[in-house]
C-alpha positions as CSV (number, residue, x, y, z in Angstrom):
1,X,-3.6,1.9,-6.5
2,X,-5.3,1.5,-3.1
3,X,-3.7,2.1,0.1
4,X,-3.5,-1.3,1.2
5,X,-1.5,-3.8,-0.5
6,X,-2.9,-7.1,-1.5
7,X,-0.3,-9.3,1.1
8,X,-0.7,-6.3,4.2
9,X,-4.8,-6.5,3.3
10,X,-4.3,-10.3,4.0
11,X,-2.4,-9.9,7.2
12,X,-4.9,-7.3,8.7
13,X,-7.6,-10.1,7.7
14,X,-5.6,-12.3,9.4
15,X,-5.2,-10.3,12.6
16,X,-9.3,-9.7,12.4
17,X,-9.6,-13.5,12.4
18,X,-7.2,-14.2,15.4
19,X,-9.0,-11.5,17.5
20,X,-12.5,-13.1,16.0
21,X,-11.6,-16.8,17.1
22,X,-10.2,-16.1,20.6
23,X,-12.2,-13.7,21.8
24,X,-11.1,-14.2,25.6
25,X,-7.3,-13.8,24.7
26,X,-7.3,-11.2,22.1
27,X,-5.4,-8.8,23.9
28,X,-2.3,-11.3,24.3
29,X,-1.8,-11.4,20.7
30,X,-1.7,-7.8,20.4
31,X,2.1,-6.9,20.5
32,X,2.6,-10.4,18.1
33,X,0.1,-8.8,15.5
34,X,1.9,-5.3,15.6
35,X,5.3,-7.2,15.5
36,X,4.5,-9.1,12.4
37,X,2.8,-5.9,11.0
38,X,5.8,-3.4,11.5
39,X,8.3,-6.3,10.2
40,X,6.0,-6.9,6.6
41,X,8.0,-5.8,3.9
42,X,5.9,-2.7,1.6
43,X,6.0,-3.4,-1.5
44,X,6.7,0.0,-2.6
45,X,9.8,0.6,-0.2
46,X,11.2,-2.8,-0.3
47,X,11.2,-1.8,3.6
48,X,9.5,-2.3,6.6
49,X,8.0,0.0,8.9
50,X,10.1,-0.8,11.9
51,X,13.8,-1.0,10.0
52,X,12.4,2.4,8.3
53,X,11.8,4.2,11.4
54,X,14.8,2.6,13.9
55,X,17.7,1.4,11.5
56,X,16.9,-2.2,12.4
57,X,15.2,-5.5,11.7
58,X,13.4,-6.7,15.0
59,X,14.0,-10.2,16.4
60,X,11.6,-12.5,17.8
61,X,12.4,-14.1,21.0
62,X,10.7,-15.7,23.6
63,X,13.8,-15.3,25.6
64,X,14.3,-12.1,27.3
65,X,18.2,-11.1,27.9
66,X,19.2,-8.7,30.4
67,X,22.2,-7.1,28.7
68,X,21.1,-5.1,25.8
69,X,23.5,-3.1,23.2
70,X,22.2,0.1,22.0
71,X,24.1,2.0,19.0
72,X,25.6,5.4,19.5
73,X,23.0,8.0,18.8
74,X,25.2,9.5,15.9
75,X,25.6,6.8,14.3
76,X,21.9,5.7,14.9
77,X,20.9,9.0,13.1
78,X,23.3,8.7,10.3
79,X,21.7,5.2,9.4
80,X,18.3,6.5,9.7
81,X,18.5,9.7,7.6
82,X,20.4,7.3,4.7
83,X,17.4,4.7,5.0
84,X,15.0,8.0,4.5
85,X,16.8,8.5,1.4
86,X,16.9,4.8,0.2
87,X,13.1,5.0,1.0
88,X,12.3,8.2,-1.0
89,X,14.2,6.8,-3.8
90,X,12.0,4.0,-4.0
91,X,8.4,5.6,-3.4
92,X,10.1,8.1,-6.2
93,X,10.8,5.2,-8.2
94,X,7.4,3.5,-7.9
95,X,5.6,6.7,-8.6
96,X,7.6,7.5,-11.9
97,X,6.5,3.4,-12.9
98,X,3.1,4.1,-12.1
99,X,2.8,7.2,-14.1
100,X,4.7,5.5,-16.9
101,X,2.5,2.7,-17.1
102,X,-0.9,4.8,-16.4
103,X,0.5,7.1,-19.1
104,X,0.8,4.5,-22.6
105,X,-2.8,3.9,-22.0
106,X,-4.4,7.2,-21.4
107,X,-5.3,9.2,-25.1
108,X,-5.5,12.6,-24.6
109,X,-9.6,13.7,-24.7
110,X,-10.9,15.3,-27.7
111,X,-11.3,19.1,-27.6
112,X,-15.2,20.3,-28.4
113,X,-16.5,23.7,-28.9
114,X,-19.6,25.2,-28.6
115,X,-22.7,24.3,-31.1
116,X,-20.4,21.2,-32.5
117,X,-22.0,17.7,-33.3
118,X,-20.7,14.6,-32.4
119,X,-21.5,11.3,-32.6
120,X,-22.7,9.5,-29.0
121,X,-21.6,5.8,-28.2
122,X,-24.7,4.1,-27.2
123,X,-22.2,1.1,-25.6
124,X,-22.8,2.1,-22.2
125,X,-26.4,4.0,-22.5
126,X,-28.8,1.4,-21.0
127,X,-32.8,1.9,-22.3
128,X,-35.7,-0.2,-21.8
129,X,-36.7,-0.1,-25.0
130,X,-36.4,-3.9,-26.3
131,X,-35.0,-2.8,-30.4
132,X,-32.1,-0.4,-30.3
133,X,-33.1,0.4,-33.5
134,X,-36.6,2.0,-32.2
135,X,-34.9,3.7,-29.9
136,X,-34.9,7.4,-30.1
């Protein structure tokens, strides 16, 4: 599997289009792109980037306040190390379906020795001789 996931491939399109059709106000749509970016759920972790690193889902608003509540920093770190567990689980998980699935298709290759004939598939052996039956 690639590194980019079909729906976070779309959103970096996306992101490439806004910066491509308002060229002149690009760089106010910055910290919107990386907002929506860090809160996109992997499909691997069932996570998202920002909850994985901090503890906590972001929230959008327009509205600034002034008062702010910030968790204790033990108890901060005590919900980010179990979240790094709950992620490793899951990449663990993922990888183990991966292989699994990869695994019931794959045949094991055929052991040859020296000197020993075998027969060649011509199925992907292109020639530009027009009978396949002339060809030598």
């Amino acid at each position: 599997m690639d590194s980019w996931s079909v729906p976070t491939s779309h959103l970096r399109l996306t992101s490439v289009h806004i910066v491509h059709t308002s060229r002149t106000y690009w760089v106010d749509y910055l910290p919107l792109a990386k907002f929506v970016f860090n809160n996109h759920k992997n499909a691997s972790t069932k996570q998202t980037p920002f909850f994985a690193n901090y503890g906590f889902h972001p929230t959008f608003s327009p509205i600034l306040s002034d008062i702010f509540s910030v968790p204790a920093a033990e108890d901060l770190s005590d919900r980010l190390q179990h979240i790094h567990q709950e992620l490793k689980a899951e990449l663990r998980y993922a990888q183990e379906l991966q292989q699994k699935y990869f695994n019931c298709h794959v045949l094991p290759s055929p052991k040859y020795k020296p000197d020993q004939l075998v027969w060649l598939l011509r199925r992907n052996i292109c020639t530009t001789c027009l009978s396949l039956k002339l060809d030598h």
